[in-house]
OpenMM code with the backbone's topology and positions (N, CA, C; nanometers):
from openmm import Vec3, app, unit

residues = "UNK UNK UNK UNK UNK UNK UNK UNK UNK UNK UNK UNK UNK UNK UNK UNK UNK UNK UNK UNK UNK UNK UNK UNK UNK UNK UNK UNK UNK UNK UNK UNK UNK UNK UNK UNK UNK UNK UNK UNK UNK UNK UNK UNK UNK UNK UNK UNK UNK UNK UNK UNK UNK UNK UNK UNK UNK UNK UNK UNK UNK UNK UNK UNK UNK UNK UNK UNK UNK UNK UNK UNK UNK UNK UNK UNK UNK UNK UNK UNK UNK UNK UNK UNK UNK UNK UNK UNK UNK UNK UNK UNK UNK UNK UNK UNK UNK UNK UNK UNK UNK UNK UNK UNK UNK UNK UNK UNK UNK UNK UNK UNK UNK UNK UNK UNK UNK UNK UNK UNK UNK UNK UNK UNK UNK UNK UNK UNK UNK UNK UNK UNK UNK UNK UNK UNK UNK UNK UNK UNK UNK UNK UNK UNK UNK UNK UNK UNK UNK UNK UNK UNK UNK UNK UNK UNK UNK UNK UNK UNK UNK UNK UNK UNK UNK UNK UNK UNK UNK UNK UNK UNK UNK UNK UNK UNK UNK UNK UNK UNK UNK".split()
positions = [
    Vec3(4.8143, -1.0682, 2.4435),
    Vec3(4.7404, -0.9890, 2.3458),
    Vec3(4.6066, -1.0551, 2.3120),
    Vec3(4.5741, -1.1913, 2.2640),
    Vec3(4.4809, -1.2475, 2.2849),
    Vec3(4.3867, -1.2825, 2.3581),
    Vec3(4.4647, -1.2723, 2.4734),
    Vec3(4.3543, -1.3058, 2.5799),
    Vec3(4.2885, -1.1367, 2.6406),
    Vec3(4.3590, -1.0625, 2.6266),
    Vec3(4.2833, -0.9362, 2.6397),
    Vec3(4.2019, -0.9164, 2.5080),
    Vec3(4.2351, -0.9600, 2.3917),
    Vec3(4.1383, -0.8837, 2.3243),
    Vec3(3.9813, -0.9418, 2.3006),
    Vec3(4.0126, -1.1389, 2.3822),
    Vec3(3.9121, -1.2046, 2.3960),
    Vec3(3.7962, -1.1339, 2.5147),
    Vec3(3.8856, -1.0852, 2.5690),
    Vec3(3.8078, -1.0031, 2.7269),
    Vec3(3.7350, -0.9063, 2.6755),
    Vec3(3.7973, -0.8158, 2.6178),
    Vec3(3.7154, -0.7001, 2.5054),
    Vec3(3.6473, -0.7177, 2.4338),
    Vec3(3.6170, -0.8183, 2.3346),
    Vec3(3.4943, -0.9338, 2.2662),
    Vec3(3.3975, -0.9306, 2.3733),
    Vec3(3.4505, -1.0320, 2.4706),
    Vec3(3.3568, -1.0887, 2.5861),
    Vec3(3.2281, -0.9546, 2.6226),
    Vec3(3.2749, -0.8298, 2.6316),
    Vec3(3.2270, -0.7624, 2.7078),
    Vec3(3.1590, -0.6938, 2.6178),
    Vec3(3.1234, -0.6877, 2.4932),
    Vec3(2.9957, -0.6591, 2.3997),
    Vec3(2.9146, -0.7889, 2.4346),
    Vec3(2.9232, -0.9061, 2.4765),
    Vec3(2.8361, -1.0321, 2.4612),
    Vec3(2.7253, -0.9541, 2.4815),
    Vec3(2.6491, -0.9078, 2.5599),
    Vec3(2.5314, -0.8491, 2.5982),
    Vec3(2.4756, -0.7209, 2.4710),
    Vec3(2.5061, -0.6405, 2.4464),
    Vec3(2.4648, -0.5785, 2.3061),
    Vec3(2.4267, -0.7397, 2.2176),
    Vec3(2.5776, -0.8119, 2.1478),
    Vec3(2.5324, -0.8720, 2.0336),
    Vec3(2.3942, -0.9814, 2.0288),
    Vec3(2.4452, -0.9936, 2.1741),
    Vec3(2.2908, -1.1017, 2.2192),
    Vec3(2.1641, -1.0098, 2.1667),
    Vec3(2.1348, -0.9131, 2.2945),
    Vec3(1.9799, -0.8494, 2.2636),
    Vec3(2.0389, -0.8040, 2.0663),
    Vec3(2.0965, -0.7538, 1.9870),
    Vec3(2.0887, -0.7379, 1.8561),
    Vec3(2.0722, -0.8952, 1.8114),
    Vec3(2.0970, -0.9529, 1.8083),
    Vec3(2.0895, -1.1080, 1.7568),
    Vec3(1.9452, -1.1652, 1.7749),
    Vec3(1.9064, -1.1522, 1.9007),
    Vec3(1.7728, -1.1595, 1.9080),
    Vec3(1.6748, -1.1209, 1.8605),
    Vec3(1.6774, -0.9772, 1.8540),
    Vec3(1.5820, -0.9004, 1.7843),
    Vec3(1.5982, -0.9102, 1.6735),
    Vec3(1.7047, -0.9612, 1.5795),
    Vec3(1.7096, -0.9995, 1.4420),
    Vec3(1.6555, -1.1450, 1.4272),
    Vec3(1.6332, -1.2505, 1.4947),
    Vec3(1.6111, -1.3731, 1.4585),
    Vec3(1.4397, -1.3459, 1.5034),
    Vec3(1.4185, -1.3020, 1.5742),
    Vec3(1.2255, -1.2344, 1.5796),
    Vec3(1.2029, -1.1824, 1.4729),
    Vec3(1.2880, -1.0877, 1.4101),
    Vec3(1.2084, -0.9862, 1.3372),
    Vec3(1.2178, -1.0843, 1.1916),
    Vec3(1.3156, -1.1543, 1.1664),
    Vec3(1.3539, -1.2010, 1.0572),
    Vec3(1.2108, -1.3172, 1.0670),
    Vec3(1.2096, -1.4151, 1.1606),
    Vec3(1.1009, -1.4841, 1.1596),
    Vec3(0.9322, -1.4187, 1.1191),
    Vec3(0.8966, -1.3020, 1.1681),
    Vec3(0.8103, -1.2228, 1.1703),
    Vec3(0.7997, -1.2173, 1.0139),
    Vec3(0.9401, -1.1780, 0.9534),
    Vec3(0.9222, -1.1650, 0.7836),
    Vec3(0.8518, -1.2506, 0.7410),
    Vec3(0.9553, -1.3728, 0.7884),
    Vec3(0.8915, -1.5066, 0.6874),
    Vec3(0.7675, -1.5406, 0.6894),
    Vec3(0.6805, -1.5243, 0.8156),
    Vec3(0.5595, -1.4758, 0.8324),
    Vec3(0.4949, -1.4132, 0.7448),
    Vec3(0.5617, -1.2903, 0.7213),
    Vec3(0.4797, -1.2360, 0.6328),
    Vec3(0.4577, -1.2774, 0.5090),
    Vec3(0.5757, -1.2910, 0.4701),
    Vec3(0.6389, -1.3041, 0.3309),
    Vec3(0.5249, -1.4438, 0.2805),
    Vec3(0.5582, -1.5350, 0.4305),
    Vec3(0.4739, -1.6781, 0.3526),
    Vec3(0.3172, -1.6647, 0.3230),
    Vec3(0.2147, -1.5356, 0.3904),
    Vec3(0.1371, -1.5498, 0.3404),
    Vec3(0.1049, -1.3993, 0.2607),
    Vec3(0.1720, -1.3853, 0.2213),
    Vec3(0.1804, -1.2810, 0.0802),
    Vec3(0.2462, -1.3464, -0.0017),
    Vec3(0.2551, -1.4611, -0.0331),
    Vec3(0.3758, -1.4895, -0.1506),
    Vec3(0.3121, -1.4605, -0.2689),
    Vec3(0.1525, -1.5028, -0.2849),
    Vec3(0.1491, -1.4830, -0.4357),
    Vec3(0.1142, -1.3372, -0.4665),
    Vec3(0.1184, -1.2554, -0.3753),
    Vec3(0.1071, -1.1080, -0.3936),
    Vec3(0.2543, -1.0215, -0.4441),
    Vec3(0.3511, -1.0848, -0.3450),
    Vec3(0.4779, -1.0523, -0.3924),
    Vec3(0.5473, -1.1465, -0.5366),
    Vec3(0.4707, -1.2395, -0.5246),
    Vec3(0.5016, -1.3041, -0.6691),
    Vec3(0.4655, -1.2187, -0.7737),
    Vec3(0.3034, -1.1921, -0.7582),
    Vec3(0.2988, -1.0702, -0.8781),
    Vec3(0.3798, -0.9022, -0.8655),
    Vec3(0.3796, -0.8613, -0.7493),
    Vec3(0.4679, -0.7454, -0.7589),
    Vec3(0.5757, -0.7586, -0.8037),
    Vec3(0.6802, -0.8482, -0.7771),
    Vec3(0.8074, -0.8834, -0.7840),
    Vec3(0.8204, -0.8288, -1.0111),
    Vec3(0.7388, -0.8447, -1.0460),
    Vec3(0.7566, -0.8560, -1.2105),
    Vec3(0.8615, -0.7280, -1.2332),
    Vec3(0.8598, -0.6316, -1.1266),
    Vec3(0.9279, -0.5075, -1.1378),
    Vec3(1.0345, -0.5029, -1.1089),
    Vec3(1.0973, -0.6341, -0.9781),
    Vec3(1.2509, -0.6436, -1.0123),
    Vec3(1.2526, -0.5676, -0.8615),
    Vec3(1.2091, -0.4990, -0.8259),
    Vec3(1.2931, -0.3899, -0.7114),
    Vec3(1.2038, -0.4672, -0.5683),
    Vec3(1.1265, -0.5270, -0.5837),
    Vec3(1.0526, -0.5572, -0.4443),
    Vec3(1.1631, -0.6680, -0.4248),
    Vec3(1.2173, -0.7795, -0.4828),
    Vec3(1.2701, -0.8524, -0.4682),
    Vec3(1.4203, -0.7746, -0.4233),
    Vec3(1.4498, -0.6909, -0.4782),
    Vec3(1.6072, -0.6072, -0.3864),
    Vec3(1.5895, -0.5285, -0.2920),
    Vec3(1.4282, -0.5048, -0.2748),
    Vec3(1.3976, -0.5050, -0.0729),
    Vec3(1.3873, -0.5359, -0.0129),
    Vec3(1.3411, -0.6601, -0.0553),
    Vec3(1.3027, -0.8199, 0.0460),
    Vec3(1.4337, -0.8661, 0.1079),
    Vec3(1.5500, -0.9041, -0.0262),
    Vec3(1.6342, -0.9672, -0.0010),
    Vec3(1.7012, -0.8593, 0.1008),
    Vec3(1.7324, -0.7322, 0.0694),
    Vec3(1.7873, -0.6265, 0.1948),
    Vec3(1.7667, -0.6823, 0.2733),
    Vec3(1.6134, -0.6885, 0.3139),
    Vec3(1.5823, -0.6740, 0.4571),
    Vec3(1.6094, -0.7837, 0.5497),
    Vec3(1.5587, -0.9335, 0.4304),
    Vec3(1.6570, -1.0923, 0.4577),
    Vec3(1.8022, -1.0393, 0.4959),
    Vec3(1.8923, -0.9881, 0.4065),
    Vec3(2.0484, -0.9993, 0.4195),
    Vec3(2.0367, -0.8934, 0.5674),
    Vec3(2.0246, -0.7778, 0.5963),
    Vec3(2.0341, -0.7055, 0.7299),
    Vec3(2.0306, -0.7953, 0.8433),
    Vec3(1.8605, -0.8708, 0.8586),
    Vec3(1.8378, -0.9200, 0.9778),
    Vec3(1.9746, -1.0389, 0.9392),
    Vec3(1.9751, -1.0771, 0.8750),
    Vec3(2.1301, -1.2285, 0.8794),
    Vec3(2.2117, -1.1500, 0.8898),
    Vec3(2.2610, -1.0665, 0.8367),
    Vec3(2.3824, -1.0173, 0.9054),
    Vec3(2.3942, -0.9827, 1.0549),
    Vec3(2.2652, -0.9546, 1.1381),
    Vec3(2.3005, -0.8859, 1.2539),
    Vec3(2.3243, -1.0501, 1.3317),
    Vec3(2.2216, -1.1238, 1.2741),
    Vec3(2.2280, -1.2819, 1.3114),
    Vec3(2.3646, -1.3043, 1.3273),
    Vec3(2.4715, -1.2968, 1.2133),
    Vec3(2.6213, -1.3260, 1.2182),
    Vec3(2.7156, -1.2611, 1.3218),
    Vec3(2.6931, -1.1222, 1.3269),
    Vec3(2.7276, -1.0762, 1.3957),
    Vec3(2.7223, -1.1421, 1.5540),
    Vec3(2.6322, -1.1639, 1.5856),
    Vec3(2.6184, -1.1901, 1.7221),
    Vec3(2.6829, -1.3773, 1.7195),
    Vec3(2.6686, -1.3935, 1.5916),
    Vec3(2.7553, -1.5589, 1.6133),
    Vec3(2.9094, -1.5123, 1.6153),
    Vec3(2.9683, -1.4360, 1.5638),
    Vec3(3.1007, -1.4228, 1.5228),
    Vec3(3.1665, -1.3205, 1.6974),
    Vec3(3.0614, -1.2337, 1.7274),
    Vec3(3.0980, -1.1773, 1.8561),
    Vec3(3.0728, -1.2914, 1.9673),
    Vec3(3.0076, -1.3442, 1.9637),
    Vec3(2.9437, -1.4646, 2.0648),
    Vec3(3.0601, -1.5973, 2.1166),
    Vec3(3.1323, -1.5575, 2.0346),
    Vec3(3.2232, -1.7021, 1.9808),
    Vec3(3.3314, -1.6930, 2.1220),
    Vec3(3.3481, -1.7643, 2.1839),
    Vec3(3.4467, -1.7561, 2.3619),
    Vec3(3.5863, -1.7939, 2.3011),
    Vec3(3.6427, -1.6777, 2.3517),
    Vec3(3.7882, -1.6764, 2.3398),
    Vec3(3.8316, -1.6445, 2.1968),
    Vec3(3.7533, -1.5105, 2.1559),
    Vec3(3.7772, -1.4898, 2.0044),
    Vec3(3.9567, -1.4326, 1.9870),
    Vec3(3.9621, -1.4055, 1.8692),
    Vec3(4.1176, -1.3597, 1.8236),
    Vec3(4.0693, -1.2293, 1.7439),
    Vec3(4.1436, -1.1226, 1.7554),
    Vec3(4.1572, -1.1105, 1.6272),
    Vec3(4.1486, -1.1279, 1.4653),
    Vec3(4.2112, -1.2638, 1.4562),
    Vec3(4.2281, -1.3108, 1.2744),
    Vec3(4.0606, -1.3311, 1.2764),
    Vec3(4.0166, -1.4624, 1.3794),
    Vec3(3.8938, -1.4409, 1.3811),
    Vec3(3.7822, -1.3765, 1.3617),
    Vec3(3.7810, -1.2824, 1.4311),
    Vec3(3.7006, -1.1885, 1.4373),
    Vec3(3.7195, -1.0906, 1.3104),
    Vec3(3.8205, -0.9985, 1.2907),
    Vec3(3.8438, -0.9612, 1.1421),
    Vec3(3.7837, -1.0027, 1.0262),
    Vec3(3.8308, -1.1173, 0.9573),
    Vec3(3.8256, -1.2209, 0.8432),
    Vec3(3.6738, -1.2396, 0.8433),
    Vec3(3.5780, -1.2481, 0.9456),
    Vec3(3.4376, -1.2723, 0.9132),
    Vec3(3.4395, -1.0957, 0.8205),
    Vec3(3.4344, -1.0401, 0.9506),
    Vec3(3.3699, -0.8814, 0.8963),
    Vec3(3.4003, -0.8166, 0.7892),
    Vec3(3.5083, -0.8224, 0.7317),
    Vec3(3.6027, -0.8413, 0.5867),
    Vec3(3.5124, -0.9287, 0.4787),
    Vec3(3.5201, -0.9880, 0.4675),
    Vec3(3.3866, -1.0777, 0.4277),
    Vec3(3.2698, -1.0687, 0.4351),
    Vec3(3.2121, -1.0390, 0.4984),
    Vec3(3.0606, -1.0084, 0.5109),
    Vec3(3.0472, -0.8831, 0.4401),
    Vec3(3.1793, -0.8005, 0.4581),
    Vec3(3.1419, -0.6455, 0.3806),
    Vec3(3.2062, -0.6770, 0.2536),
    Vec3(3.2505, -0.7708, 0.2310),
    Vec3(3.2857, -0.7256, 0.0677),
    Vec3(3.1852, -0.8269, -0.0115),
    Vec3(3.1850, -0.9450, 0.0273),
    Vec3(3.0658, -1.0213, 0.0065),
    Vec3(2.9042, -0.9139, -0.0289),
    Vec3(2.8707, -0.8110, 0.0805),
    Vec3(2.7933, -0.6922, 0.0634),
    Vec3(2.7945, -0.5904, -0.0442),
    Vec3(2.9019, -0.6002, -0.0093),
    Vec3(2.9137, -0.4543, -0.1238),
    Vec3(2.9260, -0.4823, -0.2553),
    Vec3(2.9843, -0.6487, -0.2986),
    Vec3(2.9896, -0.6737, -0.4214),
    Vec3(2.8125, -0.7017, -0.4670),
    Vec3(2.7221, -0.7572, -0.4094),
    Vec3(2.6240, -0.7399, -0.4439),
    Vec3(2.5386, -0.6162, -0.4142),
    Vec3(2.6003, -0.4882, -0.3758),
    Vec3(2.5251, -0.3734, -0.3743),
    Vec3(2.5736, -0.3143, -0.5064),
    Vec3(2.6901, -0.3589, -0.5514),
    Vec3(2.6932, -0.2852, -0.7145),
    Vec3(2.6190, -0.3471, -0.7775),
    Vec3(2.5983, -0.4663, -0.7922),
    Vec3(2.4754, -0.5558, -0.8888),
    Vec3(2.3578, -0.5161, -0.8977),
    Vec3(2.3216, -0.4932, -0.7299),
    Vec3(2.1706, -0.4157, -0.7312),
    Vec3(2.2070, -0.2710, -0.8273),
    Vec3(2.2892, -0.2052, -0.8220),
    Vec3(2.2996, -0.0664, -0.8520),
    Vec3(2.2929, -0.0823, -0.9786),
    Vec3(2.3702, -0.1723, -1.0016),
    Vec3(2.3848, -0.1413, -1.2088),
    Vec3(2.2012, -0.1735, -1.2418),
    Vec3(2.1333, -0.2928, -1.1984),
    Vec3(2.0438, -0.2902, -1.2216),
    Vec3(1.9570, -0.1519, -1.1813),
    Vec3(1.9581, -0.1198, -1.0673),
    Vec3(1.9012, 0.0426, -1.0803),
    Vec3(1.9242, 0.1452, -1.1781),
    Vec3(2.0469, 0.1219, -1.2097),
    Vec3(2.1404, 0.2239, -1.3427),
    Vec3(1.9941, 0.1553, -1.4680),
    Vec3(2.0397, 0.0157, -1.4900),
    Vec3(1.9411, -0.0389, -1.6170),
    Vec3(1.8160, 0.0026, -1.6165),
    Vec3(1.7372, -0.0056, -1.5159),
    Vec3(1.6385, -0.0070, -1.5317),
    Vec3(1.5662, 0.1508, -1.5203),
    Vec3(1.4646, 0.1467, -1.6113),
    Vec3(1.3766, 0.2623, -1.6381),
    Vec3(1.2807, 0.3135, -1.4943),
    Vec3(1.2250, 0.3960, -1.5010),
    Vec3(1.1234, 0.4238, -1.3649),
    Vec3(0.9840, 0.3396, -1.3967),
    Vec3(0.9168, 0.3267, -1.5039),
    Vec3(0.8103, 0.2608, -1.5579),
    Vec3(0.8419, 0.0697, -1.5172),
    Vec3(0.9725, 0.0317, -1.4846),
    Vec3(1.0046, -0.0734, -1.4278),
    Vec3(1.0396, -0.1220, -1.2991),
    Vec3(0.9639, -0.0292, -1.2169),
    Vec3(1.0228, -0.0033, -1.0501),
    Vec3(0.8770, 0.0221, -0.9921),
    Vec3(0.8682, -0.0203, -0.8818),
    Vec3(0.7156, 0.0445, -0.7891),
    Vec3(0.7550, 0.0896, -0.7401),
    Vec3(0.8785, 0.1052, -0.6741),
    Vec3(0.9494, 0.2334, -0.5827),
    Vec3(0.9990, 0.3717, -0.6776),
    Vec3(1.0337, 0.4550, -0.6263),
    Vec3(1.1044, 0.5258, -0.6819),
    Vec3(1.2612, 0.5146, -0.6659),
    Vec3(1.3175, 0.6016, -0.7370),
    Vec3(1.4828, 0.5767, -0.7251),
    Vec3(1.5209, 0.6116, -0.6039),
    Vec3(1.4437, 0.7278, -0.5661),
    Vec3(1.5137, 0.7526, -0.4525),
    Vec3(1.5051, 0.6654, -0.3325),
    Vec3(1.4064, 0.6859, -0.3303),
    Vec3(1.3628, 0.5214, -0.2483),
    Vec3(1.4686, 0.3947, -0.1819),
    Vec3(1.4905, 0.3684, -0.3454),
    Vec3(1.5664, 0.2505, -0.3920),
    Vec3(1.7147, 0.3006, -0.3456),
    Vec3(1.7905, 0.4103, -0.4222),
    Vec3(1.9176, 0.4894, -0.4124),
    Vec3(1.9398, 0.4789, -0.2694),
    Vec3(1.8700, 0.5912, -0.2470),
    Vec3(1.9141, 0.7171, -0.1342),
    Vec3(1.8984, 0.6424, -0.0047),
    Vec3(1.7754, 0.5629, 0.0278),
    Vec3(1.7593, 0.5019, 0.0927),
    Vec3(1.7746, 0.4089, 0.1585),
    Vec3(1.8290, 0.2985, 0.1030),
    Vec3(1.8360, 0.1807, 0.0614),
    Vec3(2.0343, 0.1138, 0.0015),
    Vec3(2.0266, 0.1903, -0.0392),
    Vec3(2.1456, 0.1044, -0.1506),
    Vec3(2.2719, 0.1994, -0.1138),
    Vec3(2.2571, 0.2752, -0.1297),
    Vec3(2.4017, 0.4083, -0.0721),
    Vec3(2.4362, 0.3902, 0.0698),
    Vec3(2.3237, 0.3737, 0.2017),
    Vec3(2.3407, 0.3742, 0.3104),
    Vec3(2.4116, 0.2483, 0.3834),
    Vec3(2.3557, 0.1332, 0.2985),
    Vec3(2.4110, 0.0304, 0.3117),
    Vec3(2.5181, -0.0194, 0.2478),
    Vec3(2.5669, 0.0652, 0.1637),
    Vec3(2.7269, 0.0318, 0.1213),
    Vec3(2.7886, 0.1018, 0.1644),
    Vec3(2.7736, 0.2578, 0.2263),
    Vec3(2.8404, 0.2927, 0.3702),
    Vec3(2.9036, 0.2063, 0.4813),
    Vec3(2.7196, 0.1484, 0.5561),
    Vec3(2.7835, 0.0640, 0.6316),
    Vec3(2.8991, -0.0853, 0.6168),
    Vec3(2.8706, -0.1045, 0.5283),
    Vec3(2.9741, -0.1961, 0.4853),
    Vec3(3.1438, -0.2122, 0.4198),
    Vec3(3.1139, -0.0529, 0.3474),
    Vec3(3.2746, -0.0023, 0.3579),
    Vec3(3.3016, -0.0185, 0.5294),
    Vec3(3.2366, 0.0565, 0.6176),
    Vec3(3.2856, 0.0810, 0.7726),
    Vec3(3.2794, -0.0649, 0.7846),
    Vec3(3.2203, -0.1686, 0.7997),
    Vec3(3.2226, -0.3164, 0.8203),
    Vec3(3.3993, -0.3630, 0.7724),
    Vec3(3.3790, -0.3380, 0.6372),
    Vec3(3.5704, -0.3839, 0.6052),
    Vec3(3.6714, -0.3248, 0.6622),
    Vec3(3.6418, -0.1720, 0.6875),
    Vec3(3.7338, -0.1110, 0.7878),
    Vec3(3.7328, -0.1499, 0.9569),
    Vec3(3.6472, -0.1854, 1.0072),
    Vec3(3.6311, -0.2185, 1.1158),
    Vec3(3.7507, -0.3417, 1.1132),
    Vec3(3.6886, -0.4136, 0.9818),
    Vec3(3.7563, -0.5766, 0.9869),
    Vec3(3.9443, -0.5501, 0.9597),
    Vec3(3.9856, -0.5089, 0.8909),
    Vec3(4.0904, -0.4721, 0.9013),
    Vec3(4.1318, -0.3873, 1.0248),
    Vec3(4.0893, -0.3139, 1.0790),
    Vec3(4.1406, -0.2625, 1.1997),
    Vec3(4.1320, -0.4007, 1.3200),
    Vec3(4.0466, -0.4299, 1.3197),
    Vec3(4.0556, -0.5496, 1.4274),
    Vec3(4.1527, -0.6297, 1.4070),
    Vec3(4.1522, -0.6815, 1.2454),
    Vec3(4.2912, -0.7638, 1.2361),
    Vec3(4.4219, -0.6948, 1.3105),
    Vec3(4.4339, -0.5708, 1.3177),
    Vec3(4.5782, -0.4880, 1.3506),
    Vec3(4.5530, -0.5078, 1.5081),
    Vec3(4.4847, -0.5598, 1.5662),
    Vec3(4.4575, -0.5473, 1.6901),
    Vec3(4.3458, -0.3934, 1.7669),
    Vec3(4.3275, -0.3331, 1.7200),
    Vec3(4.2580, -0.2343, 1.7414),
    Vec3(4.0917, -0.2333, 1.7883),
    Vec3(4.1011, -0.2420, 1.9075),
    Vec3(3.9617, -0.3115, 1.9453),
    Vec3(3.8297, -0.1249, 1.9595),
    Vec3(3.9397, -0.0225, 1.9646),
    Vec3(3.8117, 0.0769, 1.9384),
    Vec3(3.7890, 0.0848, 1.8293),
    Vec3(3.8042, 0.0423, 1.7482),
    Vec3(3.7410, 0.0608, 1.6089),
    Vec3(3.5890, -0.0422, 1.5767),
    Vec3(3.5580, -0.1226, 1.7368),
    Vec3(3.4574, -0.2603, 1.7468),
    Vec3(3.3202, -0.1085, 1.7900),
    Vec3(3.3719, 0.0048, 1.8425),
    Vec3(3.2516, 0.0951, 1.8998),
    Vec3(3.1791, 0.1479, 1.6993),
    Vec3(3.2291, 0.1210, 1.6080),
    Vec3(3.1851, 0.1835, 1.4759),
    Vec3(3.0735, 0.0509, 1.4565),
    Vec3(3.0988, -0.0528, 1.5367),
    Vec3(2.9748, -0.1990, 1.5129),
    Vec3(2.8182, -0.1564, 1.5344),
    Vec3(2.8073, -0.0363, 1.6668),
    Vec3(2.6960, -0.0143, 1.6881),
    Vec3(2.6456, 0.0613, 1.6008),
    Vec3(2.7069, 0.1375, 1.5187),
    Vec3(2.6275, 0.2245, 1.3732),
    Vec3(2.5777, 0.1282, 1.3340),
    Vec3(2.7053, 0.0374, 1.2304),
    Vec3(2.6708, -0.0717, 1.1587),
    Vec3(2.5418, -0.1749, 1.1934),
    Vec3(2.5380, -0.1960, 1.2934),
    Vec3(2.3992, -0.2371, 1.3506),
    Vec3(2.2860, -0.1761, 1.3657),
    Vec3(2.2822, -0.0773, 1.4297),
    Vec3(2.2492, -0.0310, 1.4657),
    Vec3(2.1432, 0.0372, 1.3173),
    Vec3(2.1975, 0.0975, 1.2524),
    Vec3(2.1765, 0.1152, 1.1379),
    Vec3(2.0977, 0.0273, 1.0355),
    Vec3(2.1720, -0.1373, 0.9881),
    Vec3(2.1034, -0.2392, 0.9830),
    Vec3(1.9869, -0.2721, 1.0046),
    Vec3(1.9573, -0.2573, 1.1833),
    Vec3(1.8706, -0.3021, 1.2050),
    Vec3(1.7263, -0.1913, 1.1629),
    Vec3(1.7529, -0.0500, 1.1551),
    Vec3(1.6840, 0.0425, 1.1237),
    Vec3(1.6441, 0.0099, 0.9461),
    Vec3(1.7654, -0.0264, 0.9156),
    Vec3(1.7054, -0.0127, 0.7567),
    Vec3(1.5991, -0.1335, 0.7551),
    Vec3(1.6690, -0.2311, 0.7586),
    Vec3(1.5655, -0.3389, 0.7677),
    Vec3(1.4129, -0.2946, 0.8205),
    Vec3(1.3781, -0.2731, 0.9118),
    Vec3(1.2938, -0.2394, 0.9767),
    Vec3(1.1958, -0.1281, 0.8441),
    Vec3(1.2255, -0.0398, 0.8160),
    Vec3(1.1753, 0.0354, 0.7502),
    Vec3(1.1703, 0.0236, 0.6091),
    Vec3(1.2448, -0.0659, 0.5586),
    Vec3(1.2345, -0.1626, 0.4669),
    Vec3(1.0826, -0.2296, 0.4567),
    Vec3(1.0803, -0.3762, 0.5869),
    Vec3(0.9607, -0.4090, 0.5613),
    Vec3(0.8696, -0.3080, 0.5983),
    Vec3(0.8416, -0.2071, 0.6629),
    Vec3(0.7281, -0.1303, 0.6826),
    Vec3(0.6846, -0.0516, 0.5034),
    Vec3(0.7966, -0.0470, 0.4486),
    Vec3(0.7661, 0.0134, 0.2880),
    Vec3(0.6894, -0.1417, 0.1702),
    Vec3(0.7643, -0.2358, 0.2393),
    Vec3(0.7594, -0.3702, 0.1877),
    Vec3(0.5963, -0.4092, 0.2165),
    Vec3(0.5599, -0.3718, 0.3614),
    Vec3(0.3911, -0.4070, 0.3976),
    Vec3(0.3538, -0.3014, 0.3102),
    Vec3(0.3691, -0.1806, 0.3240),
    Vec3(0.2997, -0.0845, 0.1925),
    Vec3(0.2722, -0.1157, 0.1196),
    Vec3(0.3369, -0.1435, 0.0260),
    Vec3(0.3181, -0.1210, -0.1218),
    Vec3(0.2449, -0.2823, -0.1531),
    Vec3(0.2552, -0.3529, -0.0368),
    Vec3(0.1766, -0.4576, 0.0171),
    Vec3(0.0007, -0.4581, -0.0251),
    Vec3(-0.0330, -0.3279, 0.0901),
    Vec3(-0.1462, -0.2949, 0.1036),
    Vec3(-0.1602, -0.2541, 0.0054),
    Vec3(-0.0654, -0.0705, -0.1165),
    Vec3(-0.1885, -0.0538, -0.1876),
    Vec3(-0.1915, -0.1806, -0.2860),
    Vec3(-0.1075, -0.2936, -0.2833),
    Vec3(-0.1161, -0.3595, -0.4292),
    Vec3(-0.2299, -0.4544, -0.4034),
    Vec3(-0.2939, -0.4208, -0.2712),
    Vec3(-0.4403, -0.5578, -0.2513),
    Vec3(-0.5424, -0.4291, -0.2761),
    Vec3(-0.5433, -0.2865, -0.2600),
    Vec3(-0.6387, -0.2285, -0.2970),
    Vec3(-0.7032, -0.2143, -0.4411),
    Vec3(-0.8446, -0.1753, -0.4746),
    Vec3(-0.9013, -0.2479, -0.6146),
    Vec3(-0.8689, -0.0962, -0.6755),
    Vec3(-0.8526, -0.1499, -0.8246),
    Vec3(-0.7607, -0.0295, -0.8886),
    Vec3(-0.8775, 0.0695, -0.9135),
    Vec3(-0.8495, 0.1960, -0.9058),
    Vec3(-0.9364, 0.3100, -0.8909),
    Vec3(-0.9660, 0.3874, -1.0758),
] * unit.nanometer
topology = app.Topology()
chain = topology.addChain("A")
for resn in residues:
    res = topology.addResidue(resn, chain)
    for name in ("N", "CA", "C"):
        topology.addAtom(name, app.Element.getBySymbol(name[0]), res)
């Protein structure tokens, strides 16, 4: 049973690689950015919500990072493999209610995004994927290796939010260097 389900691991290696990759570029690319905007995002940040896009877009690209360490791993198990993804999604989701209540708290006059933005976009989609992340992880524990084809949403997805994340993140970038009208 193990050694087949290590064979079935084995044979995503190629997806988690190219996803792993393109998350440790893109994530570097951030810090890039991030390091020479800091005192721009230092002053935006006063609103609370740039900082729960940033960190998104940080936590996405590391998660896809994990992913490809936890799929990568030779001669995985089951318990193995499970117990990360179980973790990573509840670990997730417990800080997607934190962000939320703070969305609940906070007023629109305290946000540069809008809610929906923030909501719809952002915060709902990614506690989707992460319910499916704990379900994945429990199904793998049972041995159930098609339930590993729901990884490419989860990624897949990830890597999209992120992505469009910082492209909203360079926005509001730009207009906040434009001179106020």
């Amino acid at each position: 049973m193990a050694n087949e389900f290590a064979i079935v691991i084995a044979s995503w290696g190629t997806f988690y690689n190219l996803a792993a990759s393109a998350a440790f570029t893109l994530l570097g690319l951030l810090f890039v950015a991030v390091s020479l905007n800091m005192d721009l995002l230092m002053k935006l940040d006063k609103k609370g919500d740039i900082r729960i896009l940033a960190n998104q877009i940080f936590r996405n690209f590391l998660e896809i990072m994990g992913f490809g360490f936890i799929f990568l791993v030779p001669d995985q198990t089951p318990f193995y493999t499970g117990i990360p993804l179980i973790f990573i999604g509840l670990v997730e989701l417990a800080r997607m209610a934190r962000n939320l209540m703070w969305l609940k708290d906070s007023n629109n006059s305290q946000r540069l995004m809008n809610r929906h933005a923030l909501f719809g976009d952002l915060l709902v989609p990614n506690i989707v994927c992460y319910l499916l992340l704990v379900w994945i992880g429990l199904s793998v524990l049972n041995g159930n290796t098609q339930s590993l084809y729901w990884m490419i949403l989860v990624v897949v997805y990830l890597a999209l939010s992120a992505t469009k994340g910082s492209w909203n993140l360079m926005m509001l970038m730009a207009e906040a260097k434009q001179p106020a009208k």
